[in-house]
ROTISE-178015 format. One record per residue (C-alpha): residue in one letter; x, y, z. Coordinates in Angstrom, 3 decimals. Each point is the difference from the previous one (the first is absolute). Example, Ala and Ser with C-alpha at 12.3 -4.5 7.8 and 13.67 -1.06 7.14 Angstrom:
BEGIN
<atom r="a" px="12.300" py="-4.500" pz="7.800"/>
<atom r="s" px="1.370" py="3.440" pz="-0.660"/>
//
This chain:
BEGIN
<atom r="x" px="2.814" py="15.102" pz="8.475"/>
<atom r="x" px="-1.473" py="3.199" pz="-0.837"/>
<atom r="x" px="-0.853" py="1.771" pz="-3.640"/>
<atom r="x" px="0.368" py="2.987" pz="0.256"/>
<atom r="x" px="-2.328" py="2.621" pz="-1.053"/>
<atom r="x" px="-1.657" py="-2.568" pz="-2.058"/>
<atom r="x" px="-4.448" py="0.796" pz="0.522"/>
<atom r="x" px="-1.114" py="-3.232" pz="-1.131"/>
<atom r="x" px="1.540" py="-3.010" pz="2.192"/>
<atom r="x" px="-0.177" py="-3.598" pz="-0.795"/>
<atom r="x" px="1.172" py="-2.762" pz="2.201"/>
<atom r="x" px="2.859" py="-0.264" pz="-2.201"/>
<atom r="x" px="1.434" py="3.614" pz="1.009"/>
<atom r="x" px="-0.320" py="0.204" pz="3.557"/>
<atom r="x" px="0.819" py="-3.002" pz="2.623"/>
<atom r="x" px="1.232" py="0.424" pz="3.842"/>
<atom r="x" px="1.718" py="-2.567" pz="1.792"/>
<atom r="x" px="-0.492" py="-3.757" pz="-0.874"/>
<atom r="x" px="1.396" py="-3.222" pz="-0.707"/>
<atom r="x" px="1.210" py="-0.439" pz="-3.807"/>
<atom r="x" px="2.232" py="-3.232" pz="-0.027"/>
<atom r="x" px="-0.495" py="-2.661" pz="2.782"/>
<atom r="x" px="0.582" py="-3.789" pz="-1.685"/>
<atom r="x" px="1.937" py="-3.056" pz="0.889"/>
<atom r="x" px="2.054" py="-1.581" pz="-2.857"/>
<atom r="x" px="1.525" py="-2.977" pz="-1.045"/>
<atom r="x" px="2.372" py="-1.448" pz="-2.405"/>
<atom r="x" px="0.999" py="-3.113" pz="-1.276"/>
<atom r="x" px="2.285" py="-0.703" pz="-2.521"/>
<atom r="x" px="0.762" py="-3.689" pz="-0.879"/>
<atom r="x" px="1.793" py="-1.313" pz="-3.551"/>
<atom r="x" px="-3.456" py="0.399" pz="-1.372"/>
<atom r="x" px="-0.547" py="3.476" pz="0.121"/>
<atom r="x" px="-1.078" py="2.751" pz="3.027"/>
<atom r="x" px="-3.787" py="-0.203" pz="1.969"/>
<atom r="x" px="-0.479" py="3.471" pz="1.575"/>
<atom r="x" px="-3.140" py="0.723" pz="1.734"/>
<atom r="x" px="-1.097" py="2.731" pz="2.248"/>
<atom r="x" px="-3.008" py="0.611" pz="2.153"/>
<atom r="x" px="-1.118" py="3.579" pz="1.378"/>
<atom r="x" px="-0.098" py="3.332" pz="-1.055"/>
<atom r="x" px="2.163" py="0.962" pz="-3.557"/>
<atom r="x" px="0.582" py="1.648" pz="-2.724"/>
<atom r="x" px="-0.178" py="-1.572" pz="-3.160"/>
<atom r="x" px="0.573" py="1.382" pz="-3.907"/>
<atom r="x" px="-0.232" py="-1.656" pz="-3.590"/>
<atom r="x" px="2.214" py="1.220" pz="-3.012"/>
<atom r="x" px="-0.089" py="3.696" pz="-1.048"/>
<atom r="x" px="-2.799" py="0.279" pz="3.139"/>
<atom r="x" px="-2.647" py="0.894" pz="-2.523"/>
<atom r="x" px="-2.542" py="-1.776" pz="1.990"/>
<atom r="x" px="1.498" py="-1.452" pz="3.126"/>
<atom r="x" px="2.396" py="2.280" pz="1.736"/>
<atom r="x" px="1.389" py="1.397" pz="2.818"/>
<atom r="x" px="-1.377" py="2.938" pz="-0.618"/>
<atom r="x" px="2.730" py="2.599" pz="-0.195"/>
<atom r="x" px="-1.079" py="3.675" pz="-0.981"/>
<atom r="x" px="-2.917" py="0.809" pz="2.437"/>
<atom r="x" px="1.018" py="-0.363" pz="4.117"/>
<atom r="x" px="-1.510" py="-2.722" pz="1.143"/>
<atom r="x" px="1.111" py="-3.462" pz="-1.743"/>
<atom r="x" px="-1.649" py="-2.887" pz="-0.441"/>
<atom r="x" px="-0.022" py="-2.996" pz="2.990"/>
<atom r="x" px="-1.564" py="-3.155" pz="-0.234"/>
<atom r="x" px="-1.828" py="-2.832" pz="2.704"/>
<atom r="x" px="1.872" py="-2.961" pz="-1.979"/>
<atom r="x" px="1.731" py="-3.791" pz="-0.332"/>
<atom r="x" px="2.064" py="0.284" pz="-2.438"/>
<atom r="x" px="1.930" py="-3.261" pz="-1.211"/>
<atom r="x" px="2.773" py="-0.159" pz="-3.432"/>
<atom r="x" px="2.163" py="-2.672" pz="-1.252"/>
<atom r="x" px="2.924" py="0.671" pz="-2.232"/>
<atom r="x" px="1.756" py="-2.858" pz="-2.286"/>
<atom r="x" px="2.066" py="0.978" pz="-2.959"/>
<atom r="x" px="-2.216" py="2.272" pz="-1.800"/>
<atom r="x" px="-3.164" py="-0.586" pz="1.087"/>
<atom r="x" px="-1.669" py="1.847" pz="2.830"/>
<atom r="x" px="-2.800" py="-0.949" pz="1.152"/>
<atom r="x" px="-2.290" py="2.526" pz="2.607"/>
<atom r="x" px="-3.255" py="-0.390" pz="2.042"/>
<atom r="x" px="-1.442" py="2.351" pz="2.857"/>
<atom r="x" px="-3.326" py="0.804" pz="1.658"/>
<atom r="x" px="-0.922" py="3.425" pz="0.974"/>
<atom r="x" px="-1.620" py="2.693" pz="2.184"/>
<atom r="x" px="0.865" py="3.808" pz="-1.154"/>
<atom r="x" px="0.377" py="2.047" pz="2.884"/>
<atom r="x" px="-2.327" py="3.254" pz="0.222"/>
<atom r="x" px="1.625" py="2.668" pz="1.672"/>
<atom r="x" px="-1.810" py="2.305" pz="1.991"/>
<atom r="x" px="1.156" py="3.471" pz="1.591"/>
<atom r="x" px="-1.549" py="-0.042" pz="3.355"/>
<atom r="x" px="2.402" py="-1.477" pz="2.475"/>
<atom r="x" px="3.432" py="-0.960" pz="-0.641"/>
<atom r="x" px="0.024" py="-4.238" pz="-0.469"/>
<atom r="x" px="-3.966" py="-0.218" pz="-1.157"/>
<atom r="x" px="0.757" py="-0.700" pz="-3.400"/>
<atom r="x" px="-1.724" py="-3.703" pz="-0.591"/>
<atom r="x" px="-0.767" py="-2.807" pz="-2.635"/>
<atom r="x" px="-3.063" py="-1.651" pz="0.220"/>
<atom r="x" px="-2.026" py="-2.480" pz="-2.144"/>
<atom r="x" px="-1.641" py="2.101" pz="-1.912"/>
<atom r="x" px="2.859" py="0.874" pz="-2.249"/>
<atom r="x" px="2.092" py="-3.239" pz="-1.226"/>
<atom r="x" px="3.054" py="-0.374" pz="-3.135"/>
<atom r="x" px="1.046" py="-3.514" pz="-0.597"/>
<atom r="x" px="2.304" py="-0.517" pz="-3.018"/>
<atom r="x" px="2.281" py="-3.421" pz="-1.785"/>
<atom r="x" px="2.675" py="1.078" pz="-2.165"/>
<atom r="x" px="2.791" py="-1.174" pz="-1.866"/>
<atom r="x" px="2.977" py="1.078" pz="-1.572"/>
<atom r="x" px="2.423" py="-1.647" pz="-2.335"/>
<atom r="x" px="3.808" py="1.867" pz="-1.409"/>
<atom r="x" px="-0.177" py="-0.626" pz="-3.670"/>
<atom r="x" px="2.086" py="0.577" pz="-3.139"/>
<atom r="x" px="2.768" py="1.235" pz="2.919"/>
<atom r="x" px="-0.914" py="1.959" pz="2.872"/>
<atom r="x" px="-3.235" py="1.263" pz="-1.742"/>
<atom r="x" px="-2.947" py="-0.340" pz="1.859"/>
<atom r="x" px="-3.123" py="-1.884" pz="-0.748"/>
<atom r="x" px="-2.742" py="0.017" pz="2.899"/>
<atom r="x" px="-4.188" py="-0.444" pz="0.902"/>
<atom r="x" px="-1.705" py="0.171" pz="2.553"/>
<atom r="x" px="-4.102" py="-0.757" pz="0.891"/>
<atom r="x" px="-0.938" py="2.270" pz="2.954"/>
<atom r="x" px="-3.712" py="0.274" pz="1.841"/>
<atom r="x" px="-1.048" py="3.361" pz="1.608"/>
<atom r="x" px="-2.668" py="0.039" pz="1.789"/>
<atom r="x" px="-1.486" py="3.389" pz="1.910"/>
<atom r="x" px="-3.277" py="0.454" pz="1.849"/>
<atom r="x" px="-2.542" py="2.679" pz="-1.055"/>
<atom r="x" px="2.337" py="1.741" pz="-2.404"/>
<atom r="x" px="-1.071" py="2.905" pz="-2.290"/>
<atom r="x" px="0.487" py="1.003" pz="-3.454"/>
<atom r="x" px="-2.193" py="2.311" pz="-2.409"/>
<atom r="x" px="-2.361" py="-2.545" pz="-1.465"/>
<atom r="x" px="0.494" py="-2.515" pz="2.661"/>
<atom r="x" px="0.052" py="-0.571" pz="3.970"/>
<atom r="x" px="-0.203" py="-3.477" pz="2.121"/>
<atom r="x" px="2.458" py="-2.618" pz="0.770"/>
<atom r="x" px="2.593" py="-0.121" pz="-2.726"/>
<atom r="x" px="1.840" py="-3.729" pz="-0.919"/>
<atom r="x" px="2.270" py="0.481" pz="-3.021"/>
<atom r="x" px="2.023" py="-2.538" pz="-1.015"/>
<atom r="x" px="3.513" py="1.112" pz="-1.613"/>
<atom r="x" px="1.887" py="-1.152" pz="-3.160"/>
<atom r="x" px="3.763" py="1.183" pz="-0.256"/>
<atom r="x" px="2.830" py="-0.543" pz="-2.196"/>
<atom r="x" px="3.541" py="2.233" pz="-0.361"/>
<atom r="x" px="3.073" py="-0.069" pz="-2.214"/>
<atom r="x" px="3.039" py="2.183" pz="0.505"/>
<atom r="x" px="3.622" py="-0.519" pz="-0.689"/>
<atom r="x" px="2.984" py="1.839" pz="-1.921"/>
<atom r="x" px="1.870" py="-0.765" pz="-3.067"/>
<atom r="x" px="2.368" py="1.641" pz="-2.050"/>
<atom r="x" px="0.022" py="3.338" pz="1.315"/>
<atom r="x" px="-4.436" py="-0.340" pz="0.100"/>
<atom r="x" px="-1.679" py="-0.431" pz="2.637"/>
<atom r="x" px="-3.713" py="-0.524" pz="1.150"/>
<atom r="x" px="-2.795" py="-1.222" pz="1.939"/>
<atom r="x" px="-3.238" py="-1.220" pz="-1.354"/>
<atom r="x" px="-3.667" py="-0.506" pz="2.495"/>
<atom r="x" px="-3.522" py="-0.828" pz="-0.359"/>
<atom r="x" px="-2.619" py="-0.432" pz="2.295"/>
<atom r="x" px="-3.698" py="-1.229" pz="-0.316"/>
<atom r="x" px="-2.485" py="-0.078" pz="2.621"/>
<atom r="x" px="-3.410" py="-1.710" pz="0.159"/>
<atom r="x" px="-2.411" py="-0.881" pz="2.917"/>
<atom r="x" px="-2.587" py="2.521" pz="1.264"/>
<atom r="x" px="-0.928" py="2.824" pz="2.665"/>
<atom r="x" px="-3.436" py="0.125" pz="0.976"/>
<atom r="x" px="-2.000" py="-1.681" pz="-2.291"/>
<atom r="x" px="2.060" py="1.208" pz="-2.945"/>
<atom r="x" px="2.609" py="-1.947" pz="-1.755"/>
<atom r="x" px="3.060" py="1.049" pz="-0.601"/>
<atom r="x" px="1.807" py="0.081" pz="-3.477"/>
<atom r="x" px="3.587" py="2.347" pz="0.503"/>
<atom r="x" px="3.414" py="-0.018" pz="-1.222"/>
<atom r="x" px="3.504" py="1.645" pz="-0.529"/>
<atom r="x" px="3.111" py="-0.058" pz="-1.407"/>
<atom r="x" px="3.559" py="2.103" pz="0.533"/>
<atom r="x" px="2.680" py="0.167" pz="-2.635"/>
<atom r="x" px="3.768" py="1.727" pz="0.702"/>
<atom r="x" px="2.897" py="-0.636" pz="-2.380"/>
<atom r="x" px="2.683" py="2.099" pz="-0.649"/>
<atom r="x" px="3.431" py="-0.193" pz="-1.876"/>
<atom r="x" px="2.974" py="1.365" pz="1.690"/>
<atom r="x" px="3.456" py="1.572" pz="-1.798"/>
<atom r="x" px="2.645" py="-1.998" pz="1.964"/>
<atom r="x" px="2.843" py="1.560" pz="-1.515"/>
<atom r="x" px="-1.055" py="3.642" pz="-0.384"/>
<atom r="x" px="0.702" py="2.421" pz="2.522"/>
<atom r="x" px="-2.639" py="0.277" pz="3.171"/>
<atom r="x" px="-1.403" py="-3.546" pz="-1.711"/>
<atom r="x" px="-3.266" py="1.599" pz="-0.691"/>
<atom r="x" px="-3.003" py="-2.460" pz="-0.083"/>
<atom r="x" px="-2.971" py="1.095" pz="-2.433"/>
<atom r="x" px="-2.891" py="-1.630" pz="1.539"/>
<atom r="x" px="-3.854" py="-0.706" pz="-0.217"/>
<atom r="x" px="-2.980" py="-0.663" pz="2.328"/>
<atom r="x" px="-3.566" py="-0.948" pz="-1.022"/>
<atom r="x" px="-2.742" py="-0.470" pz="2.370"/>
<atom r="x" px="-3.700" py="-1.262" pz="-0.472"/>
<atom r="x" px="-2.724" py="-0.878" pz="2.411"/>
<atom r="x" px="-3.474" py="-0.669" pz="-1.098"/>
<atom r="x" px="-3.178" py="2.140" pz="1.854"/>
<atom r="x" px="-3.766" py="-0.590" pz="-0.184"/>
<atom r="x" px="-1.271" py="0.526" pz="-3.310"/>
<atom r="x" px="-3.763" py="-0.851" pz="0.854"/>
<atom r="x" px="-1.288" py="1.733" pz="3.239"/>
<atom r="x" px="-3.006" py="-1.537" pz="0.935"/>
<atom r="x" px="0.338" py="-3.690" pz="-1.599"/>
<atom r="x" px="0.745" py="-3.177" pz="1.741"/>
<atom r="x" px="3.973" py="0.299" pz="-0.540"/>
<atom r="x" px="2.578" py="2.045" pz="1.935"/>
<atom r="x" px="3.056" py="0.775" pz="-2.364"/>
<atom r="x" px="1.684" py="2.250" pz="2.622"/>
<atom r="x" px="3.791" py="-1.822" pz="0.553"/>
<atom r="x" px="1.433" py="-0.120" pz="3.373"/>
<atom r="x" px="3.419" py="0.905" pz="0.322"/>
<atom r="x" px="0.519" py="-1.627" pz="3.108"/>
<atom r="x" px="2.700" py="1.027" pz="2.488"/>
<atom r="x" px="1.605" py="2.330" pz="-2.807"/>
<atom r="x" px="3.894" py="1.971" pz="0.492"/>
<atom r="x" px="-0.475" py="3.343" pz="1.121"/>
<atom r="x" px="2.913" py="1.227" pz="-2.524"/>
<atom r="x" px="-0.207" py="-2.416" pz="-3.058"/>
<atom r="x" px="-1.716" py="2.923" pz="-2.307"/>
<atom r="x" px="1.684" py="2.608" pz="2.344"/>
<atom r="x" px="0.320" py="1.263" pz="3.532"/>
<atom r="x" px="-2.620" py="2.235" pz="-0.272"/>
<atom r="x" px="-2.616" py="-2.394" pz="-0.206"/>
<atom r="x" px="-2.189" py="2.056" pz="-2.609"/>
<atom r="x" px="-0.893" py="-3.249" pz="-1.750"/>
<atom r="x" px="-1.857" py="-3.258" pz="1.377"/>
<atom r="x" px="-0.150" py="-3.339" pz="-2.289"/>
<atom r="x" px="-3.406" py="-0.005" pz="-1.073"/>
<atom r="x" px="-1.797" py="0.795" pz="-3.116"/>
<atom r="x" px="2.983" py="0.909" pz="-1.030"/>
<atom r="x" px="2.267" py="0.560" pz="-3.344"/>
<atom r="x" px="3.496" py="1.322" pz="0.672"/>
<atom r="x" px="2.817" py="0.335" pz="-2.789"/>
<atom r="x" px="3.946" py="1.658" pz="1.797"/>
<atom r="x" px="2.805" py="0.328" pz="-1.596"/>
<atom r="x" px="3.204" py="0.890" pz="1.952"/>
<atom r="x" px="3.502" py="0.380" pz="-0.351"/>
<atom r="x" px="2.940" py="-0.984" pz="2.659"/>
<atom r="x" px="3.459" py="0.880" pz="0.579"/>
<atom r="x" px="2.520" py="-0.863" pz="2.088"/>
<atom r="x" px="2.543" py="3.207" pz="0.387"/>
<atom r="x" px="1.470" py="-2.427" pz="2.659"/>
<atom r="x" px="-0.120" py="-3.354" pz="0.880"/>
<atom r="x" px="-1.448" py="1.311" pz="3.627"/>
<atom r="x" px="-2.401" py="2.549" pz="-1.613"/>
<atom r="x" px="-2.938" py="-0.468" pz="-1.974"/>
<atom r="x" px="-2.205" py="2.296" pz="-2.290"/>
<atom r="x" px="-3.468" py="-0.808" pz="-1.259"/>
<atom r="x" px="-2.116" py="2.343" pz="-2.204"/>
<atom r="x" px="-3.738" py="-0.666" pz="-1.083"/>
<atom r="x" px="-3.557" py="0.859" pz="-1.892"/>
<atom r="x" px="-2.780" py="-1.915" pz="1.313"/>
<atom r="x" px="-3.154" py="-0.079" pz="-2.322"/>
<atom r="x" px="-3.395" py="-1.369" pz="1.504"/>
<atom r="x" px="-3.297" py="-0.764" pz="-1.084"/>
<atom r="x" px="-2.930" py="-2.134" pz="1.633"/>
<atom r="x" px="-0.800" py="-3.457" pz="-1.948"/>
<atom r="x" px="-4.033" py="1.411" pz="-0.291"/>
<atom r="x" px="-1.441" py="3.503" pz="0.908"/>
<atom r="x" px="-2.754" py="-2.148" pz="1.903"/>
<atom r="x" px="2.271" py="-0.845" pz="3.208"/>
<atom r="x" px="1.584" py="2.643" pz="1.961"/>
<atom r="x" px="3.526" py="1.534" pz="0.401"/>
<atom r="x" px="1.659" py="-1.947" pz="2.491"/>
<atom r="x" px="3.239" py="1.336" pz="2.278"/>
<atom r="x" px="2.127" py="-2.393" pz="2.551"/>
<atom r="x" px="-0.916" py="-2.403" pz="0.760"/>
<atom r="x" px="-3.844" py="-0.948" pz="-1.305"/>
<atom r="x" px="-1.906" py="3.729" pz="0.630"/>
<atom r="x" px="-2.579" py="1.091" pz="-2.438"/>
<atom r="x" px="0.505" py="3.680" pz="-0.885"/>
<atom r="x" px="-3.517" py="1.499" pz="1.335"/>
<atom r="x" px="-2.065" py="0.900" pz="-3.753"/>
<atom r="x" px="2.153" py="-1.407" pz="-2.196"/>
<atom r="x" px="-2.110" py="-3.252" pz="-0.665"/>
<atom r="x" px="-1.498" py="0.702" pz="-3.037"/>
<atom r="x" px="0.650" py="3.337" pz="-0.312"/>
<atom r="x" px="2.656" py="1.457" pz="-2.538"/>
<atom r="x" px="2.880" py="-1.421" pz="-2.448"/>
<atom r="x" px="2.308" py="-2.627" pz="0.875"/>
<atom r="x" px="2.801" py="2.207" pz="0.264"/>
<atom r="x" px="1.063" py="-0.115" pz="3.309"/>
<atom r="x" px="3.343" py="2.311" pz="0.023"/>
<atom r="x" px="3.504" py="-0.074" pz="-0.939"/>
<atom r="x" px="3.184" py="0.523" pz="2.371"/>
<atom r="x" px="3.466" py="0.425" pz="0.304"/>
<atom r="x" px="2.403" py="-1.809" pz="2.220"/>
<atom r="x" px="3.565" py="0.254" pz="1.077"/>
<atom r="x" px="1.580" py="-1.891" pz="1.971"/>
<atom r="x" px="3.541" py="-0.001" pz="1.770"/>
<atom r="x" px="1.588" py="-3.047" pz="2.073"/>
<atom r="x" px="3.478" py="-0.099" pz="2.071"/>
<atom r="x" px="1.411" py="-3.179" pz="1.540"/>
<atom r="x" px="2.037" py="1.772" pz="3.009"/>
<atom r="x" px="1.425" py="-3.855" pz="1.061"/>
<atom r="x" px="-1.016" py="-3.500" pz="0.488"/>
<atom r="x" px="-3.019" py="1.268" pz="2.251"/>
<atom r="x" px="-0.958" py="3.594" pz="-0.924"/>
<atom r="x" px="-1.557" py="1.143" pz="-3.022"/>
<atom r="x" px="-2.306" py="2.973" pz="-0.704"/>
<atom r="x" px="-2.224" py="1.402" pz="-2.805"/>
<atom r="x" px="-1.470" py="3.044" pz="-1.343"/>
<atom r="x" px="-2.632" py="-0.067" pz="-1.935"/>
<atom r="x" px="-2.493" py="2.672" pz="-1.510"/>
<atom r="x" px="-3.387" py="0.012" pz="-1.688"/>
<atom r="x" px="-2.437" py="1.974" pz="-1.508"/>
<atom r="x" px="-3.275" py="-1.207" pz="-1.494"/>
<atom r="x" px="-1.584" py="2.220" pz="-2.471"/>
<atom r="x" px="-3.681" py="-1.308" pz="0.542"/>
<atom r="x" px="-2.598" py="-0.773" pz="-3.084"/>
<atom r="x" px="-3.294" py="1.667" pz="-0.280"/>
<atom r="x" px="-1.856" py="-2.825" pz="1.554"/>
<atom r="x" px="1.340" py="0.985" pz="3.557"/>
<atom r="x" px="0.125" py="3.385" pz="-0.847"/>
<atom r="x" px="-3.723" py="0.256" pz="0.236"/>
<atom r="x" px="-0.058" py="-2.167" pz="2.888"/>
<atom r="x" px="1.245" py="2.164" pz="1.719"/>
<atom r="x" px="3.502" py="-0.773" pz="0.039"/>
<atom r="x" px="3.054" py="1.601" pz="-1.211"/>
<atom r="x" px="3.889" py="-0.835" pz="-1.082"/>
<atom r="x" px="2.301" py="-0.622" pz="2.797"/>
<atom r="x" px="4.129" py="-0.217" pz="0.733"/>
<atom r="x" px="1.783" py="-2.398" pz="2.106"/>
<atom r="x" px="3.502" py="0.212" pz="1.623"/>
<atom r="x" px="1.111" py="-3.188" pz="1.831"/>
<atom r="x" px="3.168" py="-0.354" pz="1.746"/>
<atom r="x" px="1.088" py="-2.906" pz="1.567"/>
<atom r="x" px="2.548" py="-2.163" pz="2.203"/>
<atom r="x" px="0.358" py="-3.468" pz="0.530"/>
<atom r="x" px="2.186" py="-2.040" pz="2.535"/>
<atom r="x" px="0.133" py="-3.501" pz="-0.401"/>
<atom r="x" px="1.794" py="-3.261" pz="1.253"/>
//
């Protein structure tokens, strides 16, 4: 996987040969319910893959070291797995690795309710070795807190998510959170069905540099396209308000059209893009504006197994990165998928 003519590469753009899936499964269902468990490497994803994800949107997705082990009864499912992250490396082809240093462990459960609406939380300890953030380096232990609610009903629909996070990295403790709203309201019987929608985003930053407390949320294993494609935005000291409206001109064609406002939760914590990277000289420096940006968006479903998309940004950035040194930016994405 290569990105082209992109100057700064992460290990999230650029990957040659290596193993991605490798795992032995089993199922058993009985009149009780269904035990599936699976040990090797996997992908795994949560909900609207706000936080846990496969990480569509940059090249390289997201594998995991893991046992993974669910049972299913009526409408209760209940989910446990320990973790190793792999790290990919560009060297050779096959070096990518997980280690010891980097562990995710997570319990969850999920319960239908009032229909097929869907009630879930999950506890989930991350634990990295000698990691680095603005007001704080060592070994970071943070100990996650996560509840969701999404469902549809009479022509509304939504999905609801907060996060907290405490623990510490270094010898700071750690005191984060966030929380993701979308709900829209669609017009079943008006032509193209068009769906007014909103999104609002929040994710707390460090509002005392230099005390005993690191406010700075992390966002995890975060979707490369759930603000858009173009990855402009990462979930961290963050406020984000977008409204959008959908149509459907046909049922295999769909049109999306949005504004995307952002500001930073407090002017002492930096900018932050995809996934967790601090803007250099934004920390402390300037307004919390962050930017503003357009987005359109066009999906096809070809069949049962192809679809493709279109999609185009531009992000008008806010004074802040301006005299950062950075400057406003457009996006064009097109893409194909083939699944079965």
């Amino acid at each position: 996987m290569r990105p082209f003519d992109k100057r700064t590469i992460t290990p999230v753009d650029e990957n040659q040969l290596d193993l991605r899936h490798a795992f032995l499964a089993y199922v058993n269902t009985t009149d009780m319910g269904t035990f599936k468990a699976r040990v090797g490497r996997q992908d795994f994803a949560f909900d609207l893959q706000r936080f846990v994800s496969l990480r569509d949107g940059p090249n390289v997705r997201q594998s995991f070291d893991a046992m993974w082990a669910d049972w299913e009864t009526g409408p209760w499912r209940f989910i446990g797995f320990v973790s190793q992250p792999v790290q990919y490396r560009d060297v050779t082809a096959f070096d990518d690795v997980s280690n010891g240093h980097f562990r995710f462990h997570t319990l969850r459960v999920e319960r239908h309710v009032l229909g097929t609406n869907e009630l879930s939380a999950y506890y989930s300890r991350y634990d990295l070795d000698d990691a680095h953030y603005l007001d704080a380096s060592g070994n970071e232990r943070r100990n996650i807190f996560d509840t969701r609610f999404a469902g549809a009903q009479n022509n509304w629909d939504w999905d609801l998510e907060a996060m907290g996070q405490t623990g510490d990295v270094g010898t700071k403790e750690v005191r984060a959170w966030a929380a993701g709203a979308r709900a829209g309201y669609t017009f079943a019987n008006a032509t193209w069905k068009p769906r007014i929608g909103m999104q609002v985003d929040a994710a707390s930053g460090d509002r005392h540099p230099g005390d005993n407390v690191l406010g700075t949320f992390n966002p995890l294993f975060p979707n490369g396209y759930y603000f858009a494609l173009a990855g402009y935005t990462g979930y961290v000291n963050l406020s984000h308000v977008k409204p959008s409206l959908t149509v459907k001109p046909t049922d295999k064609l769909t049109l999306m059209g949005a504004v995307e406002l952002q500001w930073r939760l407090t002017d002492m914590d930096a900018i932050y893009v995809q996934p967790n990277n601090p803007v250099p000289d934004t920390a402390q420096q300037g307004s919390r504006w962050s930017g503003v940006y357009g987005q359109t968006r066009a999906d096809y479903v070809f069949d049962a197994n192809l679809t493709g998309a279109v999609e185009f940004v531009h992000y008008e950035v806010g004074d802040t990165i301006q005299r950062a040194g950075g400057h406003s930016s457009t996006y064009l994405g097109v893409e194909l998928k083939y699944a079965w």
